[in-house]
N, C-alpha and C positions, 0 to 999 in steps of 0.2 A: 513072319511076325504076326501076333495076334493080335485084335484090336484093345483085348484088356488081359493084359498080362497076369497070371496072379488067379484067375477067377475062373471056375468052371465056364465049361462054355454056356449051360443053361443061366446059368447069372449074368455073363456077358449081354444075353439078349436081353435079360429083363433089365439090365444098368439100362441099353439104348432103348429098348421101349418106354424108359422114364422121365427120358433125357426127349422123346417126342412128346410127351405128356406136358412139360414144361411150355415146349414150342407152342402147343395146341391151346393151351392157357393162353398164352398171351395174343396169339390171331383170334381171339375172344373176345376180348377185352380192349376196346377199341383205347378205353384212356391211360390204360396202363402201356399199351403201342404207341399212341402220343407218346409219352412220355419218352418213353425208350427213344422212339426218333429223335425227341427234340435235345437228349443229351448223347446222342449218337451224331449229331449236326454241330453241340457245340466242340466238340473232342480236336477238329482239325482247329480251330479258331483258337482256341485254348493252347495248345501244342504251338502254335506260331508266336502267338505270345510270351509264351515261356523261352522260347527261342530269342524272341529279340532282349528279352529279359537278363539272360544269361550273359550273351554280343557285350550289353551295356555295360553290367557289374563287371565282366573280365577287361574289358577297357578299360574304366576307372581302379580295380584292382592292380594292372598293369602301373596306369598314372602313381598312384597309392607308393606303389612299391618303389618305384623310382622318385618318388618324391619323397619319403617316410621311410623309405628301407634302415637306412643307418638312425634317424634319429628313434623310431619306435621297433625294435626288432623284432618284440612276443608280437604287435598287431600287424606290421607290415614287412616283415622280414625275408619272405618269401611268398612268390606267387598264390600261393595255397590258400597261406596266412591273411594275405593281403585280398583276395578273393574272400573269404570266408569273416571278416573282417567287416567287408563292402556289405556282404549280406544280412549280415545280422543290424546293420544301419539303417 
């Protein structure tokens, strides 16, 4: 397999010679590598969050649904509904 399917191979080199070019800019450029780090540092923090985010609305989604299933069925009808319901609140 080739590294860039599609493309001569003298093109191939110059895509990845561009794609170092990119690299070389930014080991330049000290605050533009701040940067990058510091939203490369929040990315796990972020991601954990959203995770317990999820946990919580599918809990009360679940609640939602056994509690409202029968009396609201377009909002709380099923898990989905009732998930997606929870979200938009």
């Amino acid at each position: 397999m080739r590294a860039c399917p599609g493309l001569r191979p003298y093109l191939c080199v110059s895509v990845c010679m561009h794609s170092f070019k990119i690299v070389r800019i930014f080991s330049r450029l000290k605050a533009l590598q701040r940067i990058v780090m510091a939203i490369s540092n929040t990315v796990y923090p972020l991601f954990n969050t959203f995770v317990i985010f999820v946990v919580v609305v599918s809990v009360f989604a679940v609640l939602a649904q056994q509690l409202y299933g029968k009396l609201m069925f377009e909002e709380f009808g099923t898990f989905s509904r009732a998930g997606l319901t929870m979200f938009q609140s």
